[in-house]
N, CA and C atoms as a LAMMPS dump frame, in Angstrom:
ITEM: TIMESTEP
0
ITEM: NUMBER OF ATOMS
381
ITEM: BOX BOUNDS ff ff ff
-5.0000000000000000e+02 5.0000000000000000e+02
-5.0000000000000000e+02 5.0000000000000000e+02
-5.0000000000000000e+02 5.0000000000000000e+02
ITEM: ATOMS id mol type element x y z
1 1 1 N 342.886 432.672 389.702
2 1 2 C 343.926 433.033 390.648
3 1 3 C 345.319 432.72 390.099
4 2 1 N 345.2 431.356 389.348
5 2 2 C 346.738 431.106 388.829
6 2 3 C 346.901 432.544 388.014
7 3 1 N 346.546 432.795 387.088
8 3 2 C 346.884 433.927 386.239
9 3 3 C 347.172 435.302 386.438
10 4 1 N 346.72 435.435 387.991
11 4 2 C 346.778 436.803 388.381
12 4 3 C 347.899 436.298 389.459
13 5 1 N 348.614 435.443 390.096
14 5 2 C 349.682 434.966 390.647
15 5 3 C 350.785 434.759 389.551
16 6 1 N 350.719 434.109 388.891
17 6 2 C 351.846 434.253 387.713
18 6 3 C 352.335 435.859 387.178
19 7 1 N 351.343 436.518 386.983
20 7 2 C 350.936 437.703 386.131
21 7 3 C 352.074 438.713 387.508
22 8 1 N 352.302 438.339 388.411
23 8 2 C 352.254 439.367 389.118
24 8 3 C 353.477 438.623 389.626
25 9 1 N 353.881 437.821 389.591
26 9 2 C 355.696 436.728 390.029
27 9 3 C 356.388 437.232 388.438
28 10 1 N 355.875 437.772 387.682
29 10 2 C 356.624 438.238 386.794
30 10 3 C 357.3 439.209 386.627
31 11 1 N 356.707 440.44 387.797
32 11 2 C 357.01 441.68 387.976
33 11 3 C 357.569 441.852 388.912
34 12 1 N 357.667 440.88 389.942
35 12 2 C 357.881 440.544 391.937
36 12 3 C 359.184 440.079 391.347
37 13 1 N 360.235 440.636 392.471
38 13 2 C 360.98 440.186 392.9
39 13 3 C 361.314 439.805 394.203
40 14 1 N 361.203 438.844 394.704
41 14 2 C 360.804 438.821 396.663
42 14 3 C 362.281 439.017 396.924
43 15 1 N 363.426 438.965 396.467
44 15 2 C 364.603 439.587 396.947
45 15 3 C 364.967 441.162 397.293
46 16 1 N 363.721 441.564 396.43
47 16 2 C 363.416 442.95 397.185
48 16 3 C 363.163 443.327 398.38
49 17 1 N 362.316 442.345 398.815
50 17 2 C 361.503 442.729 399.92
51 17 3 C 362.177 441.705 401.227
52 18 1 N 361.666 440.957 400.768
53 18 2 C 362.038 439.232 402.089
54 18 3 C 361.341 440.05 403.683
55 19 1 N 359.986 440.222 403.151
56 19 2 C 359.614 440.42 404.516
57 19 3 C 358.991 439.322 404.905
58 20 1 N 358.464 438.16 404.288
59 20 2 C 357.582 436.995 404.906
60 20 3 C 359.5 436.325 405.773
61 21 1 N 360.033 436.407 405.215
62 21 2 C 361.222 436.443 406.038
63 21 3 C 361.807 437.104 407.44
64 22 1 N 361.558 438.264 407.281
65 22 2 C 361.836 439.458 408.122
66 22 3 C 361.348 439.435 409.447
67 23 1 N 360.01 438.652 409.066
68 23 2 C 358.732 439.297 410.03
69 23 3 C 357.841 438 410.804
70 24 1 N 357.89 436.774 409.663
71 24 2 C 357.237 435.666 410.26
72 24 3 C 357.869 434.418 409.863
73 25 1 N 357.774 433.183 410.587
74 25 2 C 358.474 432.245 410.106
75 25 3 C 357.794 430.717 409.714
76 26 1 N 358.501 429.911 409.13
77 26 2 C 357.273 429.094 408.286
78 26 3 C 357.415 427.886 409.413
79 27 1 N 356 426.94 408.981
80 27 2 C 356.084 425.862 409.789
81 27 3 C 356.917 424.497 409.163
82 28 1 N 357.81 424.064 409.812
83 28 2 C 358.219 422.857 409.311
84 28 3 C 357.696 421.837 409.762
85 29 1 N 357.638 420.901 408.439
86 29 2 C 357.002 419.635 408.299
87 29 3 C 358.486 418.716 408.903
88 30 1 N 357.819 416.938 409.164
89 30 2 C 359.119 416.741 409.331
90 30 3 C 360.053 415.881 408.403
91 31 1 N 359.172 416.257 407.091
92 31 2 C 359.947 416.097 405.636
93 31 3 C 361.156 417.306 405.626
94 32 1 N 360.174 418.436 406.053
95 32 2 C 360.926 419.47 405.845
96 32 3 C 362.678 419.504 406.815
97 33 1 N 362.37 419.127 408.066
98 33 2 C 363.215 418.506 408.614
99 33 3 C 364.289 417.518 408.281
100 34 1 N 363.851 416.697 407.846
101 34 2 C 364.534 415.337 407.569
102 34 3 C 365.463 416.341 406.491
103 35 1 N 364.943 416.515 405.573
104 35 2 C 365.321 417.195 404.132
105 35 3 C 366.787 418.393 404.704
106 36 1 N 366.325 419.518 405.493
107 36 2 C 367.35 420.423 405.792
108 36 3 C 368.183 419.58 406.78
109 37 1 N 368.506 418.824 407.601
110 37 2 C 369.523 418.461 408.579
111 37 3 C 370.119 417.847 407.78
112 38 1 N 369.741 416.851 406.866
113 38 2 C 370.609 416.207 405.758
114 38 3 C 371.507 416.791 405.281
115 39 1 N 370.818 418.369 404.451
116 39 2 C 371.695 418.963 403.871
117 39 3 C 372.922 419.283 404.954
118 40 1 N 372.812 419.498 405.634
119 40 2 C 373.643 420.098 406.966
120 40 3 C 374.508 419.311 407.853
121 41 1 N 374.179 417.666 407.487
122 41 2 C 374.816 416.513 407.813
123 41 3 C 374.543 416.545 409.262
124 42 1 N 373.424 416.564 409.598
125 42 2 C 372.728 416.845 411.072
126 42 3 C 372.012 415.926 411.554
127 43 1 N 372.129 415.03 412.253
128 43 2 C 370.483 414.538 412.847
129 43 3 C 369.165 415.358 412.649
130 44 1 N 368.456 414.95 412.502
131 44 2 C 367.249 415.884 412.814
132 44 3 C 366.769 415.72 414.414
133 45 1 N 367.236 415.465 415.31
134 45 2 C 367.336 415.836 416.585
135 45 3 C 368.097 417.312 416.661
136 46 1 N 369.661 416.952 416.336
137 46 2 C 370.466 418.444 416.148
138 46 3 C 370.05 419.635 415.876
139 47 1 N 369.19 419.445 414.74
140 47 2 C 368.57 420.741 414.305
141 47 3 C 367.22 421.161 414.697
142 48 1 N 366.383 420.433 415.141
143 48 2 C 365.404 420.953 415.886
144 48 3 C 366.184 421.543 417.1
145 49 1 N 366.955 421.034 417.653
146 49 2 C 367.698 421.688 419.017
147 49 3 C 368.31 423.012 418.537
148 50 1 N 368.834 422.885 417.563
149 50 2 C 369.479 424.574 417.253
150 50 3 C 368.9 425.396 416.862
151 51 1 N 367.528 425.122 415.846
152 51 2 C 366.923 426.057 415.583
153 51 3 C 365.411 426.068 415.687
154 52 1 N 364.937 425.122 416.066
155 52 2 C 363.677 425.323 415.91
156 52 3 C 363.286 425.12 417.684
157 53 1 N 361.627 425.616 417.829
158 53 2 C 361.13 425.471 418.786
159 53 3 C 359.667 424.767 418.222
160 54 1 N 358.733 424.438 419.064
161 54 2 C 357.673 423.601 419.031
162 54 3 C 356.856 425.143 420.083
163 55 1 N 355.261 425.641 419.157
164 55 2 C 355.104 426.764 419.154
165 55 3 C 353.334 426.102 419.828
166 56 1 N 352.045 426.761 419.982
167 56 2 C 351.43 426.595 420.909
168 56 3 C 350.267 425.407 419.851
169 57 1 N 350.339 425.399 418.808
170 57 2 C 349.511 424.669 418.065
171 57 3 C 350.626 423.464 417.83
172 58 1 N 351.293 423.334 418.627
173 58 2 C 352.072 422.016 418.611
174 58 3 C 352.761 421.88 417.184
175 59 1 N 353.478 422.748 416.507
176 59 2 C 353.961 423.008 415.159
177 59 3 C 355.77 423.326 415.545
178 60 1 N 356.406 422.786 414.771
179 60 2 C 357.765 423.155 414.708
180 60 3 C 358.389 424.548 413.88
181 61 1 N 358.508 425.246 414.563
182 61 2 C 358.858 426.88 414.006
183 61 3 C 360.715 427.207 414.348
184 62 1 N 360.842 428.651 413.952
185 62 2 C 361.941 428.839 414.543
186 62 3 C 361.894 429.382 415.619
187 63 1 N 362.75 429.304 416.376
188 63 2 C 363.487 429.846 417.528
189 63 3 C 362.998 431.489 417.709
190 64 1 N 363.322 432.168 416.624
191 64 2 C 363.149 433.682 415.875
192 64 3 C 363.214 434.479 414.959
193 65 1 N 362.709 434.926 414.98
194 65 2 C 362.237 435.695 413.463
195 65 3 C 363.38 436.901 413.967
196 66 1 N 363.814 437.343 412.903
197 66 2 C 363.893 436.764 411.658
198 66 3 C 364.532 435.816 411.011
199 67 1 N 364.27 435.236 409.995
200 67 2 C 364.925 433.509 409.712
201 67 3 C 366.467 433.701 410.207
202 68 1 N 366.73 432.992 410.736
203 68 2 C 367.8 432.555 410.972
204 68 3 C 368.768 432.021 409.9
205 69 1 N 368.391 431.705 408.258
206 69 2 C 367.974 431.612 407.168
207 69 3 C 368.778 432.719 406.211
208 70 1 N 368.278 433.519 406.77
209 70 2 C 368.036 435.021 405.935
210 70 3 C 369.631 435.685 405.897
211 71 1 N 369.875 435.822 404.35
212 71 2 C 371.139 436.43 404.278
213 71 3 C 371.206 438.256 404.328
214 72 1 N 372.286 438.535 404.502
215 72 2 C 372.063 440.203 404.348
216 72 3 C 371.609 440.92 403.402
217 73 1 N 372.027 439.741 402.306
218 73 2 C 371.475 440.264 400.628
219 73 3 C 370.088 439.907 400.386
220 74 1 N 369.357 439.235 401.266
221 74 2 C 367.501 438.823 401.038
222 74 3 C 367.84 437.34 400.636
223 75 1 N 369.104 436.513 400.628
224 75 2 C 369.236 435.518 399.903
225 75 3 C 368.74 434.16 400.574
226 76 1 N 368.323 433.506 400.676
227 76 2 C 367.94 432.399 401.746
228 76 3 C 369.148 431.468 401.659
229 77 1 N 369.886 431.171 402.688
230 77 2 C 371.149 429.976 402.978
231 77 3 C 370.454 428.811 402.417
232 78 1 N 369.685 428.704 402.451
233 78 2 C 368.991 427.222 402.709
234 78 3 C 367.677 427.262 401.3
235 79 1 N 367.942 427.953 400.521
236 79 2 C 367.108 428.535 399.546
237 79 3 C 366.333 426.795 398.595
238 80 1 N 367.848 425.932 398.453
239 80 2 C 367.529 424.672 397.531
240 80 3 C 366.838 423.465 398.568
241 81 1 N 366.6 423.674 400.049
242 81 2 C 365.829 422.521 400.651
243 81 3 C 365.055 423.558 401.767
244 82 1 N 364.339 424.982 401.078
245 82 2 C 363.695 425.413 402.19
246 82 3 C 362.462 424.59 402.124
247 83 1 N 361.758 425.188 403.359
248 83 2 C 360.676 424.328 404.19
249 83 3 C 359.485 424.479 403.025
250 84 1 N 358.083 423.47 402.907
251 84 2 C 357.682 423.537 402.103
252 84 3 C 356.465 424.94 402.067
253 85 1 N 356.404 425.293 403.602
254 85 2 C 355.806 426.369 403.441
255 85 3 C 356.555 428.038 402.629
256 86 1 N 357.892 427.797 402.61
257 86 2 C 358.6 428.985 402.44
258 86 3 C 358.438 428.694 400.619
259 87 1 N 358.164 427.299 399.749
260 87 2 C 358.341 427.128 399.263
261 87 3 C 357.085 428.048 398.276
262 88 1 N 355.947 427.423 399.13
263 88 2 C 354.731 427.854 398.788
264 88 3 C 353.857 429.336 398.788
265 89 1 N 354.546 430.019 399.553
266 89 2 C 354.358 431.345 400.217
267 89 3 C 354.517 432.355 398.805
268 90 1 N 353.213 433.086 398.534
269 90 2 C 352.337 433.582 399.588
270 90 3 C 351.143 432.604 399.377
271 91 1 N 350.844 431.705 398.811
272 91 2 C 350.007 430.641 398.657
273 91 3 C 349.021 431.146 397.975
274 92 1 N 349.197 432.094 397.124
275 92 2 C 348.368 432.928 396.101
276 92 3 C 348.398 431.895 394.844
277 93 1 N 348.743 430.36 394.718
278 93 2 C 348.715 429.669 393.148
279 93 3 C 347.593 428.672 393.696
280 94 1 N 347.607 428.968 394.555
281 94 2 C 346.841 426.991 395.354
282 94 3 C 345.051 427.151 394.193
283 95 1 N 345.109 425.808 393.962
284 95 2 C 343.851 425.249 393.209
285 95 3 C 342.519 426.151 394.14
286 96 1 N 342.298 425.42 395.424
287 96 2 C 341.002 425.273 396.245
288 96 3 C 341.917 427.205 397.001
289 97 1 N 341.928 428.251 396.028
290 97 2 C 342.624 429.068 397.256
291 97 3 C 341.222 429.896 397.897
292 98 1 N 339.93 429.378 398.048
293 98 2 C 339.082 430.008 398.802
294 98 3 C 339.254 429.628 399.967
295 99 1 N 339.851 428.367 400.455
296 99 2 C 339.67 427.634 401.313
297 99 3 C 340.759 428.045 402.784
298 100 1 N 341.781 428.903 401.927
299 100 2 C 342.911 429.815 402.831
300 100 3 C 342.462 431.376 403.214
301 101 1 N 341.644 431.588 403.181
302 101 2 C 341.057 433.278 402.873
303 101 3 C 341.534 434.017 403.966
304 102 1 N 341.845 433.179 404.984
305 102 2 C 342.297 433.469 406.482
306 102 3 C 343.694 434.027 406.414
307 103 1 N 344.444 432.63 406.287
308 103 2 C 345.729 432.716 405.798
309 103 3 C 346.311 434.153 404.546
310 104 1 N 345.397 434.099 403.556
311 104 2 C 345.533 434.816 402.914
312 104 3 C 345.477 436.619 402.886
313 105 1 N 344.152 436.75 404.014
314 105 2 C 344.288 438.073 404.689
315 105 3 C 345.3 438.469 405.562
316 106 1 N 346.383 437.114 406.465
317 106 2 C 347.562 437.103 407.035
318 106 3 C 348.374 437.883 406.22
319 107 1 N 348.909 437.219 404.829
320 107 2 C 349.878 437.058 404.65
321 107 3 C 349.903 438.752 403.468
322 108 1 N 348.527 438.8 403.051
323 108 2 C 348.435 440.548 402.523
324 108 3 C 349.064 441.502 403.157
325 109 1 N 349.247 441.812 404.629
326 109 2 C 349.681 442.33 405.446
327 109 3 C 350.96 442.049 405.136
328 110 1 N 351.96 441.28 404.765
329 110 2 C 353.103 440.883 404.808
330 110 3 C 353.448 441.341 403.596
331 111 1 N 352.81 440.805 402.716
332 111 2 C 353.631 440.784 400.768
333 111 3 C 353.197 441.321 400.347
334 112 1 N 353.761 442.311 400.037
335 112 2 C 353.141 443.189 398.467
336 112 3 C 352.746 442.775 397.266
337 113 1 N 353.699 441.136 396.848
338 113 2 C 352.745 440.597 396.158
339 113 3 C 351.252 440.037 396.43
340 114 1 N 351.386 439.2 397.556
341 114 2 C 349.868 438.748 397.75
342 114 3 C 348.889 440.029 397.684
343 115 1 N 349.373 441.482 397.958
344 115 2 C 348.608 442.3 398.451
345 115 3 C 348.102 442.884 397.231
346 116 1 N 349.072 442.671 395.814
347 116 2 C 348.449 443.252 394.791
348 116 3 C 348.119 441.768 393.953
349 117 1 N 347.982 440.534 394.375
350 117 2 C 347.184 440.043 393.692
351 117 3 C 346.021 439.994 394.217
352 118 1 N 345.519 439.914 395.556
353 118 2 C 344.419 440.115 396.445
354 118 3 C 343.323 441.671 395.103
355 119 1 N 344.079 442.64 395.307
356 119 2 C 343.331 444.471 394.769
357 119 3 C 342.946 443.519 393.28
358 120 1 N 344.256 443.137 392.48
359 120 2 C 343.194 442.384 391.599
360 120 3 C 342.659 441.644 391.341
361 121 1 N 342.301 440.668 391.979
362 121 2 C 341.286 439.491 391.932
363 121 3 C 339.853 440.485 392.784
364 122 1 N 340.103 441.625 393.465
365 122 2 C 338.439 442.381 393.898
366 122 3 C 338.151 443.168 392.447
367 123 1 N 339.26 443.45 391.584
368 123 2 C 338.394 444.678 390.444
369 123 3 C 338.251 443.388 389.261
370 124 1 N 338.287 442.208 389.362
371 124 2 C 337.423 440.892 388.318
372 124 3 C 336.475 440.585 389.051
373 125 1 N 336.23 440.399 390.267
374 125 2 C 334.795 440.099 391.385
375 125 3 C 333.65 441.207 391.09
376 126 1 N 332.453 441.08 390.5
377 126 2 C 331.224 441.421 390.051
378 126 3 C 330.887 441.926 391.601
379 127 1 N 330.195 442.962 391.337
380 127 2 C 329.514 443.837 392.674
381 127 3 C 328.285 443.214 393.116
């Protein structure tokens, strides 16, 4: 999987696209928290109040999609302390990535990269 994720971040440019941006928003940790209000010279009270909401699996999200984040140019404001899921996304490098298959059929729908590393990791899978 690493090789066909690398193989394919070589050709990707997600400033093309920024639809995992566009369309869905990541969960913050409250590293991830601590980390962005800092930058922002915020409490992390402040900024959960401005932008985030607490969503039905008891997870800290945004307010609304689309990121709030998100520049006109695809650029992320917050690009050097984004959240660690935005960091990780489409989670096509992870070691154990059988273990996301869920997640991973999510996020195909979303990225054109995940979606063409998904087509080739089925034409190396034996029939």
């Amino acid at each position: 999987m690493q090789d066909l994720h690398d193989a394919e971040f070589k050709k990707t440019d997600c400033l093309d696209c920024a639809n995992c941006c566009k369309t869905t928003g990541p969960l913050f940790t409250l590293a991830d928290i601590e980390r962005i209000s800092k930058s922002f010279k915020q409490k992390p009270k402040q900024f959960i109040e401005q932008y985030l909401r607490v969503d039905e699996d008891q997870d800290y999200v945004l307010q609304s999609v689309p990121c709030t984040f998100l520049e006109a140019d695809n650029k992320c404001f917050i690009y050097d302390v984004r959240p660690k899921a935005c960091r990780e996304f489409p989670h096509t490098d992870r070691k154990k990535f059988q273990q996301i298959s869920d997640l991973t059929l999510k996020n195909v729908a979303i990225c054109p990269a995940a979606f063409n590393i998904v087509e080739k990791m089925k034409e190396k899978l034996p029939l």
